[in-house]
N, C-alpha and C positions, 0 to 999 in steps of 0.2 A: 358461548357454545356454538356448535355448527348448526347454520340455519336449515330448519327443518328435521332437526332432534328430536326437538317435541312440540306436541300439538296447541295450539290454540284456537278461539272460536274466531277471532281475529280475521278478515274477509279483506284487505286494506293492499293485498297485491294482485287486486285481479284488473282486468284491464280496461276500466271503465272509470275510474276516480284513483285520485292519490287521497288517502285517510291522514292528517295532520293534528298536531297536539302543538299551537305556538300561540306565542303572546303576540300580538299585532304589532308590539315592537319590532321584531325581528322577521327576517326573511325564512323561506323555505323553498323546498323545488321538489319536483313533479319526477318520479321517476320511470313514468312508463306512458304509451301512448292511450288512446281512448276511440268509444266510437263514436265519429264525430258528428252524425245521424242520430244518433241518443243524443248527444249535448244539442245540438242545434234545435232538435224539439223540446226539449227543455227550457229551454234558453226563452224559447220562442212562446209557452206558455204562461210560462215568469213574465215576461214584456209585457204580454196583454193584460195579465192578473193585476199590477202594479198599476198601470198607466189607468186603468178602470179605477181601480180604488185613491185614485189621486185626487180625481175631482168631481164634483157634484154628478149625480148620475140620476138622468131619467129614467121613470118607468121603462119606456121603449128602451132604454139604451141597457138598461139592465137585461134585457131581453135578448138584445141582436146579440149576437155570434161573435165569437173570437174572429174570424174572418173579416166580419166589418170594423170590430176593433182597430184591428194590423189596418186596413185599407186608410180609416182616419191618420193610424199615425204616421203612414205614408205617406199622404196627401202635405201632412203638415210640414214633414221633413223638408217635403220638394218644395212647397211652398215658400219658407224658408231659407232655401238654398238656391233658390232661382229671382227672389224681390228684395234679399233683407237688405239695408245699407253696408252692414258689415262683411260681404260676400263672403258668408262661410261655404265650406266645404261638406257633403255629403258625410265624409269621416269625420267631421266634428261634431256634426248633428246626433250622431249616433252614439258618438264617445259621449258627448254629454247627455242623453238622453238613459244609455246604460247604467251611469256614475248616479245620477236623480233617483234610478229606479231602488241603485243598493245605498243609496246615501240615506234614502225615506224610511227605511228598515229601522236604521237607528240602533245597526251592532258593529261595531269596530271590527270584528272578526271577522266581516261577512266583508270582500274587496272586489272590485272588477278591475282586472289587470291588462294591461295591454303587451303587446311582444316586448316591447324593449322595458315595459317596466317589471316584468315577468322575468325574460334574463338578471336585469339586475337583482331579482328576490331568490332565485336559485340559486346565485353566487354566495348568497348572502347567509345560507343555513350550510353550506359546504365550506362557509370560511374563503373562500376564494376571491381574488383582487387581482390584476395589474400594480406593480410596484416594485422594492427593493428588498422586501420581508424584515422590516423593522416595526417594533414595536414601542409608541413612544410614550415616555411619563414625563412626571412635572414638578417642578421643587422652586425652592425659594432661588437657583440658580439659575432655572430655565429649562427646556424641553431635554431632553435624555433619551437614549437607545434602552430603553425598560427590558426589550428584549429583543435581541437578531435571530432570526430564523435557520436554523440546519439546510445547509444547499441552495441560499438566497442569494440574488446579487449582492446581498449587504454584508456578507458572512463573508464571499470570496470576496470582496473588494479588501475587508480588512478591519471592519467596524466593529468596535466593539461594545458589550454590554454597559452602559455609564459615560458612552462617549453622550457632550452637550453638541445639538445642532444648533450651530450659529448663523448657516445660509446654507440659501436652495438657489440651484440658480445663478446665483451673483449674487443676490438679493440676501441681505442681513434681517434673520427670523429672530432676531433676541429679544423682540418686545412682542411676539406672537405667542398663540398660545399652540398646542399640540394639534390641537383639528385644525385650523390655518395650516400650518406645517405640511399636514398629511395629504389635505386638497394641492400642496404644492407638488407634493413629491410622488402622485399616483398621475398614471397618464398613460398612453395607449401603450399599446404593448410591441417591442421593438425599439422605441423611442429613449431617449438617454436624457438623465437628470444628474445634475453635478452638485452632490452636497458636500459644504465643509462643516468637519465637525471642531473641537475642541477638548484634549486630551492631556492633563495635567496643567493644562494654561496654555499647551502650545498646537496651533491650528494645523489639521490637513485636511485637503478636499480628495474627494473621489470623483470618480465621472462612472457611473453604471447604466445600464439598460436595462431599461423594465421588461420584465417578465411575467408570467403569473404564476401566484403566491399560492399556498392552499396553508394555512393557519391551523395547525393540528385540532381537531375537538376535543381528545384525548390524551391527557398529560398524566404521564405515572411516576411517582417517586419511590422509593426504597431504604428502608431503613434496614442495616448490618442487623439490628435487633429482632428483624423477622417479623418486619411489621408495614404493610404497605400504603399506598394515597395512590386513587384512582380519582382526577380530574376530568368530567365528562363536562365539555363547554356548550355542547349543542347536541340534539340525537341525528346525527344528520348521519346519510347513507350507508356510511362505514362506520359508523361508533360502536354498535352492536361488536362488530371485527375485531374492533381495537380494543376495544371490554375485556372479551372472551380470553386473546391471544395475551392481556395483563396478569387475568388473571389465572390462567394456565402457568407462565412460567414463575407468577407468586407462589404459586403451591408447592412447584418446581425446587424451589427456595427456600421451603418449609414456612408456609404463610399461618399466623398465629394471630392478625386483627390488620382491618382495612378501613377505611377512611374513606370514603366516596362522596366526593364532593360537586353538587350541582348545582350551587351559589353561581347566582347571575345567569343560569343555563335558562334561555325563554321559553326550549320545546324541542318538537322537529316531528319525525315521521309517528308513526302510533307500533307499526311493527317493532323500529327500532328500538323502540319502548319496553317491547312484550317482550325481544329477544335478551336486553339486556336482564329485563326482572327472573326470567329462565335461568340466572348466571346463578341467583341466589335464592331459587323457591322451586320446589318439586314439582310440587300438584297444589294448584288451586286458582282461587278466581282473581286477576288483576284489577279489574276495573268493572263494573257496571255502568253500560249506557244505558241514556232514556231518548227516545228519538221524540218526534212531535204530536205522534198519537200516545205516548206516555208508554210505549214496548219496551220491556226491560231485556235488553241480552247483554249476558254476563260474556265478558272472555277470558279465559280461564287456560291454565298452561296445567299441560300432561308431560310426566320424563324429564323433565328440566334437572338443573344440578341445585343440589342447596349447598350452600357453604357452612360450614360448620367449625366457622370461629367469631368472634364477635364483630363487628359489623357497623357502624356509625354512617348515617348520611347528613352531611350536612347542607341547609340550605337557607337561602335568607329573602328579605323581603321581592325579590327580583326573580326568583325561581318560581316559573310557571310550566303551564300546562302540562308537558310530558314530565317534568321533575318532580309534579305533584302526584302524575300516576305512580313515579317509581316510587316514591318516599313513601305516599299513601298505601302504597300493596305491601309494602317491607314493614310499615310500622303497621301495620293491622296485623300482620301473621306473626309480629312479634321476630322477626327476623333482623333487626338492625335498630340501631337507637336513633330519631331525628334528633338533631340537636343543627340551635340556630336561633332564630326570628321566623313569626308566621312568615310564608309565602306570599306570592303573588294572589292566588285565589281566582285562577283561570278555569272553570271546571268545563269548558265542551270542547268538541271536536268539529273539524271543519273537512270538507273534502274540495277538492279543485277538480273543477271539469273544465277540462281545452276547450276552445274556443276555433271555430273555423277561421278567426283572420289572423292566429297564432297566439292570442292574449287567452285569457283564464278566468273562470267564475271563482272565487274561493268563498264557501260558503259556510255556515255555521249547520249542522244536522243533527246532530246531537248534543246531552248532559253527560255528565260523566260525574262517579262518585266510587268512593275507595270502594272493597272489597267487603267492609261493615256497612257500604251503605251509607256513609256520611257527606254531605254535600262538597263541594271544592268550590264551586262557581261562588265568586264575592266574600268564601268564609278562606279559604287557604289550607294547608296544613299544619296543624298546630303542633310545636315541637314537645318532645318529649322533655328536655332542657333546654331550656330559654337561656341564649346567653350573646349579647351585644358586644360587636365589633367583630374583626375578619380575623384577625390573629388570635384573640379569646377562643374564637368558636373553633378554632384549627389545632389550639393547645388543647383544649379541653378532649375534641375528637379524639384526639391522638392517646390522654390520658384513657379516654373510655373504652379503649381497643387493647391498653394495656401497655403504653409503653410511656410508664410514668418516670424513669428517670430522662431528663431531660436537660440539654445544656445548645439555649442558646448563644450563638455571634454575631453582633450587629454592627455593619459600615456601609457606607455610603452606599445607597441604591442593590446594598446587597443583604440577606437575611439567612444562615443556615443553624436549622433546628439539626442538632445531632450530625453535623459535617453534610447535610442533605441541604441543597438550595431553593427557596421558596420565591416568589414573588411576592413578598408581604412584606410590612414595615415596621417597624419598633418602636414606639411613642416613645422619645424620652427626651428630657430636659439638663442642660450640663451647667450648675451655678458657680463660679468656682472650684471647691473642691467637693463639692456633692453632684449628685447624681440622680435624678427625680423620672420613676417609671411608671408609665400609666397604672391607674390600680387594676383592672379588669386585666390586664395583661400578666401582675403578678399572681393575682388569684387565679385565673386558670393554669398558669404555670404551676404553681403549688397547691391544685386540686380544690380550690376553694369557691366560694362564692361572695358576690360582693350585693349587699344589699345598702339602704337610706334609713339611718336612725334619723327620722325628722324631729324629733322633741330634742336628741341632745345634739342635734347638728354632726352627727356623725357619720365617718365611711367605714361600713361594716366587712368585713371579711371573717365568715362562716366556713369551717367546716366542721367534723367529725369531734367533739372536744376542743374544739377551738373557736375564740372568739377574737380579733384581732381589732381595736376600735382606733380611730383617726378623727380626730377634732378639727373640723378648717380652717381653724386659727393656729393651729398647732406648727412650729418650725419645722416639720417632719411631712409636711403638706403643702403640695401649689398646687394651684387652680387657674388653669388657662382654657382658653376658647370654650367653657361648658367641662371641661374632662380633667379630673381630678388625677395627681399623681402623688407618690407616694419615697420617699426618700430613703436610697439603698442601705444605708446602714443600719438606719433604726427598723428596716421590714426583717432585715437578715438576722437582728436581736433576738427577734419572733417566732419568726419563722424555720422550725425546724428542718436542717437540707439544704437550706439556699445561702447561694452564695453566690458571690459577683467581683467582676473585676472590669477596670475601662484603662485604657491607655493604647495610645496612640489612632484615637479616634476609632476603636472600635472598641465594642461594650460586651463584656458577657453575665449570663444568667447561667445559673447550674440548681438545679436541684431533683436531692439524691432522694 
């Protein structure tokens, strides 16, 4: 929706702090300036506060003034920076003395940044790099183009999706792993990197120049059946944008069930949060914070749009903070079904105040808890259907939206459900002339559930009048690395609807 449609209590753009929803794994960036006379006394209170409660404190000292505070830790710096043997620097004294103060805190969420490590954490919630815009995966053959980017030096040069990288450089990467690879082939911007890749068995090199990349946060797919997948990878500045204008032209299309997936999303801004839950909630309250006097203000959206088709979010152990707000307001209003694995279980909010030498405070200021009230921090969001692994929980989504007839095709480093292309992978096993597919992958494809009969050693698949059972001694069953598969002919006996076919190394599932 267009920002500023509708209201919220939401306070997160005015020009004194950026308001953030992320995992400490992940980066974010700062979208507006501040005043740097607020932060600096801020700042400057925090230092005294900290360095007092560090260490042992006299009566008298309990007593003197922040003034003689500051004056001690002055004396010491200089001290330090004019006798030590190590001839440190005035900026190091200070970097380290900042870093002690938020290190003693003892919350991950709470950072002291500095310019250049500040730049790189803006890049980092925008998706943005220096590089060639490939995307790299990994297989028993080696490093692979998992994905090339729309308008990348990698796209024009010629590269395609499944080509194998075999050198950077000159240098032969076949016994590297992806991230070695990546540290190779990223570097300043302007500057030229020459990789060869490997395509049917037979090699070609490129020679490109880096550029920078912006790695979409939002990825939409489309199914002919009227049925859409809204991937939101991060809430970063524009997702909200890219939200709105998906699903405008979904409806456009005659949209009838959507898939919104924030598996693996760590977080990002808190607006961009409130504007996307607007896409799918009229009037009501998103989140309740608790700040540190225990103030509860609710923020709450007026005018918004609801969608009024069914609605699936799926997330998984890796989905924090801002994915815990959207998921949490959606399944409290009864507006969308979670399905997945608990979350992360990130439940506060941080805000970043600049810094006068160009770095940033990022600090924790609030709790945050759904819209019933129920905690996030440490507990997660508990899904509505629990269902284990990435392609299960995307089949099943898909089923719960309503578009249960389904026919996967599966080949090398490629997957498409109903002629639509995923980034996902097909567990399966090829013994001769059978054919062995993971079981959680055929039970969600056929609507089912998989549960552990532990007395008869069996793998259950549940659903509506159906009990489907699998003994693990049974020839109709292998069991590799922990994960259980299940043999195409005898599930298709079963299994009413499904059917399959494999040849010439690609595999398909159908069921009607």
């Amino acid at each position: 929706m267009t920002k500023g449609k509708f209201f919220t209590t939401f306070s997160g753009k005015t020009n004194t702090q950026t308001t953030l929803l992320m995992n400490p794994r992940a980066g974010s960036a700062m979208r507006r300036s501040s005043s740097m006379t607020l932060k600096r006394k801020f700042l400057i209170c925090l230092l005294t506060f900290v360095l007092l409660a560090a260490y042992p404190i006299s009566t008298y000292a309990a007593e003197s003034s922040s003034k003689n505070g500051m004056q001690v830790l002055e004396e010491i710096m200089n001290l330090l920076r004019d006798h030590h043997l190590q001839n440190v620097s005035q900026e190091q004294l200070v970097d380290a003395a900042i870093r002690g103060m938020v290190e003693s805190l003892d919350d991950p969420y709470t950072v002291y940044m500095n310019a250049e490590e500040w730049e790189g954490y803006q890049s980092s919630i925008e998706q943005e790099y220096v590089g060639i815009g490939i995307q790299l995966g990994e297989d028993e053959r080696g490093v692979y183009a998992q994905d090339v980017f729309p308008g990348s030096p990698a796209q024009e040069a010629g590269i395609l999706k499944g080509d194998y990288i075999i050198a950077v450089n000159g240098q032969d990467t076949t016994a590297m792993t992806a991230d070695e690879i990546v540290e190779m082939i990223l570097g300043d911007e302007n500057t030229t990197v020459v990789v060869t890749i490997s395509r049917a068995g037979s090699p070609m090199t490129y020679k490109m120049e880096r550029r920078p990349v912006k790695i979409p946060n939002v990825e939409t797919r489309w199914f002919s059946e009227g049925y859409g997948y809204i991937h939101i990878k991060m809430f970063s500045n524009d997702a909200d944008e890219l939200v709105e204008e998906a699903v405008k032209e979904m409806k456009k299309k005659g949209l009838k069930g959507l898939v919104v997936d924030v598996r693996g999303n760590p977080g990002g801004y808190l607006d961009t949060v409130a504007y996307i839950t607007g896409e799918f909630l009229a009037d009501g309250v998103v989140m309740h914070t608790r700040d540190k006097d225990g103030l509860d203000s609710p923020i709450s959206i007026q005018n918004g749009n609801q969608l009024d088709v069914p609605v699936v979010i799926l997330i998984d152990e890796r989905s924090a903070s801002g994915s815990e707000v959207l998921a949490g307001a959606l399944q409290d209003h009864k507006l969308a079904k979670v399905i997945g694995v608990p979350s992360y279980g990130k439940g506060s909010v941080q805000s970043i105040f600049p810094l006068s030498n160009g770095g940033v405070l990022k600090t924790t200021v609030q709790e945050y808890l759904t819209p019933h009230g129920h905690p996030v921090n440490g507990v997660g969001i508990k899904p509505d259907l629990e269902v284990q692994g990435s392609l299960p929980q995307l089949l099943t989504g898909l089923r719960e939206v309503g578009l249960t007839k389904l026919t996967l095709r599966a080949a090398q480093h490629e997957l498409l459900i109903n002629d639509v292309n995923f980034n996902e992978s097909l567990p399966y096993i090829v013994q001769e002339d059978r054919v062995y597919v993971h079981s959680r992958v055929l039970a969600a494809l056929s609507g089912l559930q998989v549960t552990w009969d532990g007395a008869a050693q069996q793998v259950v698949l549940q659903g509506h009048n159906t009990d489907y059972r699998y003994s693990l001694d049974a020839p109709e069953v292998l069991q590799q690395e922990g994960m259980t598969y299940l043999e195409l002919n005898s599930f298709a006996d079963e299994a009413a609807g499904f059917s399959w076919s494999y040849a010439d190394g690609v595999l398909t599932l159908s069921i009607e």
